[in-house]
MMTF fields as JSON, N, C-alpha, C and O atoms, coordinates in Angstrom:
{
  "mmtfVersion": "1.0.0",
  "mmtfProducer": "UNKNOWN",
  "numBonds": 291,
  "numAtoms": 292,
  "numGroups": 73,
  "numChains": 1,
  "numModels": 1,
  "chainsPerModel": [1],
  "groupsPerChain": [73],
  "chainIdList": ["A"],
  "bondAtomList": [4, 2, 8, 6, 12, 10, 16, 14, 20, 18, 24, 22, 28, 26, 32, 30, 36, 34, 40, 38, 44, 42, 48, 46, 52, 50, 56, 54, 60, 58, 64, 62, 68, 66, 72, 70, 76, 74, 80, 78, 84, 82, 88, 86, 92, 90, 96, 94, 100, 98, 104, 102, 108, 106, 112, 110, 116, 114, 120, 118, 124, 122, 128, 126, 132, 130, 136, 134, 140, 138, 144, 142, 148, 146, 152, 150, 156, 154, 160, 158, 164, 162, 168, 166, 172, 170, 176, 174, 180, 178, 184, 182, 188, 186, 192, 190, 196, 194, 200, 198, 204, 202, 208, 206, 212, 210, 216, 214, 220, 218, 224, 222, 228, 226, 232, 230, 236, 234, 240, 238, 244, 242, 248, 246, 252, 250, 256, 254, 260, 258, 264, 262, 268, 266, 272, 270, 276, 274, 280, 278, 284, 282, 288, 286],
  "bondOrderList": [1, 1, 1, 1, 1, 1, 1, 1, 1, 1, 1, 1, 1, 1, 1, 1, 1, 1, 1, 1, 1, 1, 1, 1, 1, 1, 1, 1, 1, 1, 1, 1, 1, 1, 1, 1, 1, 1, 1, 1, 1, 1, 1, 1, 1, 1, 1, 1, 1, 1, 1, 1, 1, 1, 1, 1, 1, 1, 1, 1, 1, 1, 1, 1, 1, 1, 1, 1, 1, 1, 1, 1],
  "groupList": [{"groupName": "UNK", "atomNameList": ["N", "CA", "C", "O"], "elementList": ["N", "C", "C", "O"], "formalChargeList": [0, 0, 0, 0], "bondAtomList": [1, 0, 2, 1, 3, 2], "bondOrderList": [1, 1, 2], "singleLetterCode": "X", "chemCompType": "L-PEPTIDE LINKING"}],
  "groupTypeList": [0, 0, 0, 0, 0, 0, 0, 0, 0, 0, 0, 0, 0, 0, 0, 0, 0, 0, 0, 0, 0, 0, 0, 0, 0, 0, 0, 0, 0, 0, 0, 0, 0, 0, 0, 0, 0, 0, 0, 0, 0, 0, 0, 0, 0, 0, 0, 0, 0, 0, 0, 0, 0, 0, 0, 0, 0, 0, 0, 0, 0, 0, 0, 0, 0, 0, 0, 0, 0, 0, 0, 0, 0],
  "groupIdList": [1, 2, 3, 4, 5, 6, 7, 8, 9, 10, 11, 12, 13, 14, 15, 16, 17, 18, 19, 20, 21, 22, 23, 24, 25, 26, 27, 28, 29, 30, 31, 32, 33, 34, 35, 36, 37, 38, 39, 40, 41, 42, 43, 44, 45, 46, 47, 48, 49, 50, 51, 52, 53, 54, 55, 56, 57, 58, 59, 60, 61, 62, 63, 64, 65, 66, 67, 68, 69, 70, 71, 72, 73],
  "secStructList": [7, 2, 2, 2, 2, 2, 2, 2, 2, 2, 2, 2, 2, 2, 2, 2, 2, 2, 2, 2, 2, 2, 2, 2, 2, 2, 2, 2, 2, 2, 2, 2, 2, 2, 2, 6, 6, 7, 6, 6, 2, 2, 2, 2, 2, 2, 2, 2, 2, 2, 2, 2, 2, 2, 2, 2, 2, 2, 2, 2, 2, 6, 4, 4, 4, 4, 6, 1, 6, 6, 7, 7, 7],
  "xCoordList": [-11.564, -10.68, -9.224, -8.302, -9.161, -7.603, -7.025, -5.876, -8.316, -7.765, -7.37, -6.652, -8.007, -7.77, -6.336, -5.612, -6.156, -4.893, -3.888, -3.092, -4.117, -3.429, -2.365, -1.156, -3.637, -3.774, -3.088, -2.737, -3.12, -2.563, -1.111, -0.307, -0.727, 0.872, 1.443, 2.614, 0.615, 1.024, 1.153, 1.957, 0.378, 0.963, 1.694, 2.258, 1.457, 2.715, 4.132, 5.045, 4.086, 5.513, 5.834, 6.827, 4.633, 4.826, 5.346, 6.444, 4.65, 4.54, 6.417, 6.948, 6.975, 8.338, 9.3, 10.222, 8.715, 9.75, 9.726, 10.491, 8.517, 8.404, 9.157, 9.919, 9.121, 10.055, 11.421, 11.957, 12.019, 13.095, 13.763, 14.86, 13.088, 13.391, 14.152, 15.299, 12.955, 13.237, 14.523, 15.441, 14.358, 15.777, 17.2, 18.209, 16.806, 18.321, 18.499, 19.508, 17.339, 16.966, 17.9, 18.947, 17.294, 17.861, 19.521, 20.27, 19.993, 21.573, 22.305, 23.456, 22.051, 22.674, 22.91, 24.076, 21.785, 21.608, 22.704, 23.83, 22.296, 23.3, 24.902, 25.729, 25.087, 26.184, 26.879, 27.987, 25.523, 26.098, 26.412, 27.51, 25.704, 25.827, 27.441, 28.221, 27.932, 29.208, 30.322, 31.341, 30.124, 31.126, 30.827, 31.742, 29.697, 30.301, 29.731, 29.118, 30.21, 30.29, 29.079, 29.273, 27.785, 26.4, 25.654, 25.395, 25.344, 24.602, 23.574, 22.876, 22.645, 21.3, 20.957, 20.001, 22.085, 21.741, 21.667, 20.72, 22.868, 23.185, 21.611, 20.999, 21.117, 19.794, 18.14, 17.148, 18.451, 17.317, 17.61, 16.499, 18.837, 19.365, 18.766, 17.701, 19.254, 18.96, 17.389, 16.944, 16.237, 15.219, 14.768, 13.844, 14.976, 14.378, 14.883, 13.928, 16.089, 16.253, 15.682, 15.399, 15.397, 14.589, 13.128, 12.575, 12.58, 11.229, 10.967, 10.059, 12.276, 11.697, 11.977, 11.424, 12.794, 13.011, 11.649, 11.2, 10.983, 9.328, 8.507, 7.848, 8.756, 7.526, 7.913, 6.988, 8.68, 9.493, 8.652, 8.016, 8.92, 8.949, 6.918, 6.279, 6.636, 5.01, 4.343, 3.268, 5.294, 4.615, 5.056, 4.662, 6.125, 6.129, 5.619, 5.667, 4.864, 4.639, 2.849, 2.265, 2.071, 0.655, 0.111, -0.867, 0.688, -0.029, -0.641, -1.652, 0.431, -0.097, -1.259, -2.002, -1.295, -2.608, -3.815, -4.821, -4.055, -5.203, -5.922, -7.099, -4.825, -5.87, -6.53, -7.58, -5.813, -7.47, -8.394, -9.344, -8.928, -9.885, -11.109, -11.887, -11.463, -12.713, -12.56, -13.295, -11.857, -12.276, -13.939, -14.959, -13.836, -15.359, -15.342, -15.13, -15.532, -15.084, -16.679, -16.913],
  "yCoordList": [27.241, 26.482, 26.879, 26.732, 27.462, 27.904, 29.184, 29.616, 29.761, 30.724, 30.485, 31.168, 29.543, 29.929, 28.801, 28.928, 27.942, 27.106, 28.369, 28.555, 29.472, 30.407, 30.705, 30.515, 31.373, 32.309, 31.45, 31.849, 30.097, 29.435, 29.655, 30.29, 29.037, 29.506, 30.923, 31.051, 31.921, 33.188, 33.269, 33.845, 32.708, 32.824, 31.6, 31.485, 30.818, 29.919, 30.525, 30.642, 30.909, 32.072, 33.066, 33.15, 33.716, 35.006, 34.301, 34.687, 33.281, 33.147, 32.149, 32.196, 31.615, 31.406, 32.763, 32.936, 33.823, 34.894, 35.676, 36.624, 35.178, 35.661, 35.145, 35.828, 33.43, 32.745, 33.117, 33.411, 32.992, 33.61, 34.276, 33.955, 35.635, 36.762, 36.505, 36.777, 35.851, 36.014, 35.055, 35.138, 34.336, 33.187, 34.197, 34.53, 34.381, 35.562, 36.704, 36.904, 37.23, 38.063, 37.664, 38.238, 36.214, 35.323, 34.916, 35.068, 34.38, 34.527, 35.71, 35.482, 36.956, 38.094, 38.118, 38.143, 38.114, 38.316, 37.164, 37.449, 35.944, 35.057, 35.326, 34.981, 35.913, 36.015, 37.443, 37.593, 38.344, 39.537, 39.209, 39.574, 38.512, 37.762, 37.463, 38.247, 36.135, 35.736, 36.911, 36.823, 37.947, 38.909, 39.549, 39.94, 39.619, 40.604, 40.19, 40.791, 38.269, 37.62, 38.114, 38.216, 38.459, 38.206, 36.876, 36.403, 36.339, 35.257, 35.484, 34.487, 37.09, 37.589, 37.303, 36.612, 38.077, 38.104, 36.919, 36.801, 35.588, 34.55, 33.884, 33.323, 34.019, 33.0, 33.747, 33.113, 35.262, 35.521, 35.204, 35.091, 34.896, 35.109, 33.599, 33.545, 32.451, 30.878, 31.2, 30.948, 32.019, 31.726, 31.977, 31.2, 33.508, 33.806, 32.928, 32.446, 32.392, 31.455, 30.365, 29.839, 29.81, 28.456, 28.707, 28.131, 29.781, 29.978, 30.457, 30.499, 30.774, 31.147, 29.779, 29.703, 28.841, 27.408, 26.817, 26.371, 26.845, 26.945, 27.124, 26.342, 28.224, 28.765, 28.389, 27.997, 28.495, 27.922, 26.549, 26.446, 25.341, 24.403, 24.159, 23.574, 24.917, 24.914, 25.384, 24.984, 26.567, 27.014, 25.638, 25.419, 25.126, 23.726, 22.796, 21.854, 22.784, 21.341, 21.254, 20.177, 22.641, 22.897, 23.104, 22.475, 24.165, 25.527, 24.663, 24.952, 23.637, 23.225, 22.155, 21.691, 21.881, 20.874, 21.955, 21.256, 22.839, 23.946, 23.883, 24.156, 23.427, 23.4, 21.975, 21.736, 20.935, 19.64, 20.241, 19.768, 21.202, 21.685, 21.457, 20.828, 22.098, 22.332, 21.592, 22.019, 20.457, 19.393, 18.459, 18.641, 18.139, 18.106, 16.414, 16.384, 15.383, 13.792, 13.401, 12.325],
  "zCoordList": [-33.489, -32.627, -32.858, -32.057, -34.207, -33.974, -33.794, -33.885, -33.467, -32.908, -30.901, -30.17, -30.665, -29.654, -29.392, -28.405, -30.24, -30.285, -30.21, -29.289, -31.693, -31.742, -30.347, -30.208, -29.217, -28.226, -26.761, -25.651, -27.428, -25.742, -26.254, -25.572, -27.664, -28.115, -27.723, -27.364, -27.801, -27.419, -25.564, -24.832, -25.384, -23.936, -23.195, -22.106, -24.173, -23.329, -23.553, -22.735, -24.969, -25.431, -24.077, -23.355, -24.076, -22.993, -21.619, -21.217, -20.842, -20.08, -20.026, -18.916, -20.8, -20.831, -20.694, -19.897, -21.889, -21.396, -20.329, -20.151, -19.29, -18.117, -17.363, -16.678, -17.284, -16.879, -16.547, -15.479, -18.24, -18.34, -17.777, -17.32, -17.676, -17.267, -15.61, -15.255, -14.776, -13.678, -13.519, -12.702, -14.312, -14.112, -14.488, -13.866, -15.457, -15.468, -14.057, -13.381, -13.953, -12.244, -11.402, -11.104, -10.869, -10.193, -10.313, -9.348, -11.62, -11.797, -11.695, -11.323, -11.9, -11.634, -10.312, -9.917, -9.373, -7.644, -7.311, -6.904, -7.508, -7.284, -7.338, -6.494, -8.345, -9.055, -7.915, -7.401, -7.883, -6.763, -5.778, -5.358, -5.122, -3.646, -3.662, -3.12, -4.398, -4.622, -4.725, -4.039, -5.543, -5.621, -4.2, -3.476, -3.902, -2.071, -0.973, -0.091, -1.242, -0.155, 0.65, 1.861, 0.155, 0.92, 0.686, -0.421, 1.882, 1.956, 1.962, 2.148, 1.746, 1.774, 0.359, 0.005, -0.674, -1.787, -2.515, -3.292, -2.371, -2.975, -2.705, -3.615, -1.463, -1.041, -2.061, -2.422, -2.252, -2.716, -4.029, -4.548, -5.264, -6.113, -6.252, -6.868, -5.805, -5.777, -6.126, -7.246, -4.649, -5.104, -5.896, -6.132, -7.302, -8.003, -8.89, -9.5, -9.341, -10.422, -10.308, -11.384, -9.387, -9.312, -9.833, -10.771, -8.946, -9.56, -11.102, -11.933, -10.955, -12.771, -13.79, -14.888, -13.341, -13.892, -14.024, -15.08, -12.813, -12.35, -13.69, -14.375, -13.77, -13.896, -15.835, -16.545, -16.152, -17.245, -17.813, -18.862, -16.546, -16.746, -17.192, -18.066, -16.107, -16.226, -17.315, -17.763, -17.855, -19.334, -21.068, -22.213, -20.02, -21.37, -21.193, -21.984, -19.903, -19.626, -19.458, -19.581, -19.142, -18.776, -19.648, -20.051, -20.214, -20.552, -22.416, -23.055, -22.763, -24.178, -23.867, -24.732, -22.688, -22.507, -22.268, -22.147, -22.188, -22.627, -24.294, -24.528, -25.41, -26.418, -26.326, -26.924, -25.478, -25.332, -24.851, -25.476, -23.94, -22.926, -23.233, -22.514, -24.653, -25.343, -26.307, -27.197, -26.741, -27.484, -27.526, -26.862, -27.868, -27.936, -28.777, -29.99, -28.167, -28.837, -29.309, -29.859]
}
């Protein structure tokens, strides 16, 4: 059982610096948009940071209710 406790920690880890990632993605684009006054870039820039807040939020909030799964009462 602890290994697989192990294995959800490892990917809830991963699955935050995936998060991450795109959230920074997202603030750069944003940030480009603003410097050259595109409203293409600022809107795709918003969506990737949000989704990566997303996807963020789901790896702290889901992903640790996976080691109840196979509990066994």
């Amino acid at each position: 059982m602890e290994f697989f406790t192990e294995g959800v920690n490892v990917m809830k880890n991963l699955v935050i610096l995936i998060g991450a990632g795109l959230g920074v993605w997202g603030a750069v684009n944003l940030m480009e948009g603003y410097g050259n006054d595109n409203p293409g870039a600022k809107s795709q820039g918003m969506k990737q940071f949000m989704a990566g807040v997303g996807i963020v939020l789901i790896a702290m909030m889901l992903i640790p209710k996976l080691t109840t799964l196979f509990v066994v009462k």
